[in-house]
N, C-alpha and C positions, 0 to 999 in steps of 0.2 A: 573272340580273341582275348588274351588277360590282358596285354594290354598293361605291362608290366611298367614300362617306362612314365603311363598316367600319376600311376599310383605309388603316394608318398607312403615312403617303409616308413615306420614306427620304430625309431628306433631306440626309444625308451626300454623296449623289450629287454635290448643290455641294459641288464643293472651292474651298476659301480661296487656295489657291497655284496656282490657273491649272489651266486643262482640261487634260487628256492627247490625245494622238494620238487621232484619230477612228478605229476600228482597223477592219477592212475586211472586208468581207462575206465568211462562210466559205465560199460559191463563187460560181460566178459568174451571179448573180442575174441581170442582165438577158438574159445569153444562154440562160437555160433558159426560157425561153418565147419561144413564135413567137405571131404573131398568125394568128387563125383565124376563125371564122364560129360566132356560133350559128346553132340551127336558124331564125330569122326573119331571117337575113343579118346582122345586127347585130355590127362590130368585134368580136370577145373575143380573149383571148391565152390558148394552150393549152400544155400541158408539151411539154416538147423531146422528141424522139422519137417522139412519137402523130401518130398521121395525121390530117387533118382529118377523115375517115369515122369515125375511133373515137372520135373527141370529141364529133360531131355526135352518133353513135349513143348515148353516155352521153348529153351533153342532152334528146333527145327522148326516154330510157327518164326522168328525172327529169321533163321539164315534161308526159308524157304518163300519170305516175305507176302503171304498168302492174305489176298485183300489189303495191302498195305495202303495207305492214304496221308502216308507222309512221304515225299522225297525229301532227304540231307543233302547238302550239296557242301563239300569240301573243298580248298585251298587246290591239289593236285588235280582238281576234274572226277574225284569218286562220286558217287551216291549211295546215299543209305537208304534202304527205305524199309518203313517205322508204319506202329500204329498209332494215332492220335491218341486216343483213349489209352493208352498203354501209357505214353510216352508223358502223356499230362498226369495221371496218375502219381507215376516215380519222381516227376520234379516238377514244383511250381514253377519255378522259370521258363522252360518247355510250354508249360499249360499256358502260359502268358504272352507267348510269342506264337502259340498255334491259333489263341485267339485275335490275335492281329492281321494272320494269314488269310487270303483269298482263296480259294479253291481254284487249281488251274488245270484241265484235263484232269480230274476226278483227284488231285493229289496236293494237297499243301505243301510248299516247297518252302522250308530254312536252312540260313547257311551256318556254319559251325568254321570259322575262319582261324587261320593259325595253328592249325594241326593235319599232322598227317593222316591219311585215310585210313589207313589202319587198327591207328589211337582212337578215331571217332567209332567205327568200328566196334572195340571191346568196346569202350565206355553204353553206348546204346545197346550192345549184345546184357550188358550186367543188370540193365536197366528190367531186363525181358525174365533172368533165370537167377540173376545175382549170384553169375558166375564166371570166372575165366580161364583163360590159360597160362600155367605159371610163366613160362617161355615169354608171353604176351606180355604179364605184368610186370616182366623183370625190365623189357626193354621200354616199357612206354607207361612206367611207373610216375615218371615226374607230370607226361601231359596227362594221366590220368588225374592225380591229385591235381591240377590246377583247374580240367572242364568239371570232379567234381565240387569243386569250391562254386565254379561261375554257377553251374545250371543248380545246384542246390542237395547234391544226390549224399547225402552222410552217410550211409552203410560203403559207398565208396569211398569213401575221404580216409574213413577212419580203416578200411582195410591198408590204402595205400600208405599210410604209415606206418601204420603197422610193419609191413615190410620193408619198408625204409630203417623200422626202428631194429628188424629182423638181420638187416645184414648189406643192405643194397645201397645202407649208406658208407662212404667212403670218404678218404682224405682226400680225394678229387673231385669230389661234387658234392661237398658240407658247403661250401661257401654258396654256391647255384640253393642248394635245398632249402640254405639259412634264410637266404633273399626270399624264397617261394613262400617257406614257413611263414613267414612276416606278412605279405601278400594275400595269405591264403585265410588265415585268423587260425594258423595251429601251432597254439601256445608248445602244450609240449614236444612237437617237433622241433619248434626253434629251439627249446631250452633245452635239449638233446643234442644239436645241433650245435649249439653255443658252446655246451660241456665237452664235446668231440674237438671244438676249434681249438678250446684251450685246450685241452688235453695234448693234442698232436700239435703246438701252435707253428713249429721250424716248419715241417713238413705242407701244413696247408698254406703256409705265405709264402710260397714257391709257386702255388698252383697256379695254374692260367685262369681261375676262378677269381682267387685273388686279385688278381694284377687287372681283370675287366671290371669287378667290385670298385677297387681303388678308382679307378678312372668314373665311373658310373656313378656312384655312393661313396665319397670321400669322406660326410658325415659317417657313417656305419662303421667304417674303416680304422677310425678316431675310437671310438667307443670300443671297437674290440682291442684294440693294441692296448687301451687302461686297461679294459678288464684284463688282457693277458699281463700286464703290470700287477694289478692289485692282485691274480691269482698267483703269480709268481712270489710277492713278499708275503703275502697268508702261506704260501707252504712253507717255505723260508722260518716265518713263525712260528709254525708248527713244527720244525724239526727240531728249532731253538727249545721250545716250551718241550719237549718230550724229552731231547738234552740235558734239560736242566734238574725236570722229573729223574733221569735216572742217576743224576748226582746227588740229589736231594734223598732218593733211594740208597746211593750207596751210604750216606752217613748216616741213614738210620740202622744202616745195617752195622755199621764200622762203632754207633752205640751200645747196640747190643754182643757184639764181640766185646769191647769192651769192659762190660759188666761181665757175660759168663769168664775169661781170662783172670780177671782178678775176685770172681765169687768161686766158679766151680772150679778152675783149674782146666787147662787145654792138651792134652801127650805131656810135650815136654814145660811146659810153664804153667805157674799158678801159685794161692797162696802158700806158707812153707807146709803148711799142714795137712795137706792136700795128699794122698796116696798118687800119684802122675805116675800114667804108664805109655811109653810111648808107640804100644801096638794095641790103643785105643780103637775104637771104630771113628772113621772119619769122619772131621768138626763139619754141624752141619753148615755153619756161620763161613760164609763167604769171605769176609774179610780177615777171619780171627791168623791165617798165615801171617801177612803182610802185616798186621798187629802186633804179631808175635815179635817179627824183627824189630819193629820201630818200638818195641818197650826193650828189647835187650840193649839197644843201641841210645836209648834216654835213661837203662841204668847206667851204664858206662863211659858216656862222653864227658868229656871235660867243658866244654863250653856248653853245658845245659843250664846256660840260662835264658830265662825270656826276654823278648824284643829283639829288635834289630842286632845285636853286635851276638846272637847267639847259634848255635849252630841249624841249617834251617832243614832238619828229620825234629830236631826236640823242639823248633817252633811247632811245627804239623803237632806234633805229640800232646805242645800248651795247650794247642787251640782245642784238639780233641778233648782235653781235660775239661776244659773251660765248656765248652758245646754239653758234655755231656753233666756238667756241674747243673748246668740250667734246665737239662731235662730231666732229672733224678728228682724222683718225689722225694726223700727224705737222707740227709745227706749224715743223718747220726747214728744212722745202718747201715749205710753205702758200707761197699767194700773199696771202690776205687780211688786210688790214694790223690787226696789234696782236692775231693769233692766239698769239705767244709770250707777249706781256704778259700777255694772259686767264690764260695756264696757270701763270704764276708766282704772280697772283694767287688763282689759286683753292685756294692751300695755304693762305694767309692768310684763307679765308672764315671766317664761324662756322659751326659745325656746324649749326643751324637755316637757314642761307641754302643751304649745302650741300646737303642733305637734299632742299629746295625743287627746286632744280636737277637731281638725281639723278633724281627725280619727272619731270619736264619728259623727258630727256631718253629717261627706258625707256620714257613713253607713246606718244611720238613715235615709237621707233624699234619698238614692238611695233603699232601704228597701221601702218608701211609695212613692216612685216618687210623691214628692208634691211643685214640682214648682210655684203651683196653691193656697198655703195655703191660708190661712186668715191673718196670720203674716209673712208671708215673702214675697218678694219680686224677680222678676225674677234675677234680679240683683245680690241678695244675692246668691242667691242658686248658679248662673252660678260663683262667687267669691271663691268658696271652691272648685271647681275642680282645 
């Protein structure tokens, strides 16, 4: 019997600081088994390297029980009956309780409690060909990984995951599998299990899995609703920080617009000397449209001055100025006008406005790792760290 309610979960398992790498099966699980035939035709998958004759031939010495010298005795009144030597072989635990058994009417009799007949059934059939039937494994997946946890049987354990991990798990029985996983000592099931609770977290706190957990495991309970806490502000995070990346993007891009506008010349704008033609092939520079307006509109306003009381398209314009004053390797070639001004001003900044700026300008340039620009300089750029 597991015997679930003995056994305190660990639930250290949730971690508070995000799951780990899901780490990966120590071999290769789906290719050691082929699919094969039991003895009544019926789908099974049998071990890699056995011939379908030697598998059949195990199955038919288990379902035709020939010299058997074990009776199982199940929960509903079934019996199984097993060969000792077979049965001690495939699990120590087995081997451990046939040697405690009496012989009674030529047959050792154990009981297998808390499962249906059935479940004991395959699991003792797999033991014999290390094989089943899919139909079998789908319905009686979970008492399978739990008898092969007690009696010791790994090539079982790790099948039944397997197809747990294949598909058989679900937003109605993660919370049941998460419990077992924990129960059972299979790490990366729980932590599969874990990543599915958060994932779907509305959907599984509805389930009636849920709601028996809650009442049963109130600790576990606790620890999942933070991790779904801390996973909820990590993405949160994350969209912030990608957010922020594609602003930080767009001015590097809104830079170099900038520079070609007042060096090469853009269709309709650029320096006077410039040949502009406006059935150009199209600017590659994202930003150079929207550029284009906000210089027409800082040549011609009346209130283009800076600060506060000024109009606020020619503040954006200042600041563009100014941003790109600091990223310009050398501002006694620039073409972009009041690149020299920027830099004389920016001795006379306050060190708080400073700071500000310094900030802007390493996020930017660690956002496009562009050591390599066209306007800057290795120099420069290694200067602001």
């Amino acid at each position: 019997m597991c015997e679930a309610d003995k056994i305190h979960i660990r639930s250290a398992t949730v971690k508070k600081k995000g799951s780990p790498m899901i780490p990966p099966w120590p071999g290769p699980v789906k290719n050691s088994f082929h699919k094969g035939f039991s003895s009544n035709a019926s789908p099974v998958r049998g071990c890699n390297g056995v011939c379908k004759a030697t598998t059949n031939l195990w199955g038919r010495l288990f379902d035709e029980g020939y010299k058997a010298d074990v009776a199982i005795h199940t929960d509903d009144g079934g019996i199984v009956y097993a060969h000792a030597n077979l049965l001690g072989t495939a699990s120590p635990v087995l081997k451990g309780l046939l040697k405690q058994r009496k012989v009674s009417h030529r047959l050792k009799t154990i009981s297998i409690q808390g499962f249906p007949y059935d479940a004991v059934r395959v699991f003792i059939r797999f033991l014999y060909s290390s094989c089943y039937e899919e139909k079998e494994m789908e319905e009686f997946v979970v008492a399978l990984l739990v008898l092969s946890h007690l009696y010791a049987v790994s090539p079982l354990k790790q099948e039944c995951q397997q197809k747990l991990e294949d598909g058989l798990l679900t937003t109605e029985n993660v919370v049941d599998i998460f419990q077992l996983a924990l129960l059972c000592d299979a790490p990366r099931l729980s932590l599969i299990c874990h990543r599915m609770i958060l994932k779907n977290f509305k959907a599984v706190s509805v389930t009636e899995g849920w709601k028996v957990m809650k009442q049963s495991h109130p600790t576990l309970e606790r620890e999942l609703l933070d991790s779904a806490i801390e996973e909820d502000n990590s993405r949160k995070e994350r969209i912030r920080k990608i957010d922020e990346r594609k602003i930080y993007l767009l001015l590097y891009d809104a830079m170099e617009a900038l520079v070609h506008i007042y060096r090469d010349g853009c269709q309709t704008i650029g320096p006077w000397h410039k040949d502009l033609k406006e059935n150009k092939d199209p600017c590659k520079y994202i930003a150079c449209k929207g550029l284009e307006l906000l210089v027409r509109h800082f040549a011609g306003c009346k209130l283009r001055v800076p600060g506060v009381h000024g109009c606020i398209h020619c503040k954006r314009m200042w600041q563009l100025l100014e941003l790109h004053s600091r990223l310009c390797a050398d501002s006694h070639v620039c073409k972009v006008p009041l690149c020299r001004n920027f830099k004389e001003r920016i001795r006379k900044q306050s060190k708080k406005d400073e700071i500000r700026w310094k900030m802007l300008v390493k996020k930017i340039l660690r956002t496009k790792k562009i050591a390599g620009a066209p306007f800057l300089t290795l120099a420069d750029v290694s200067s602001l760290w």
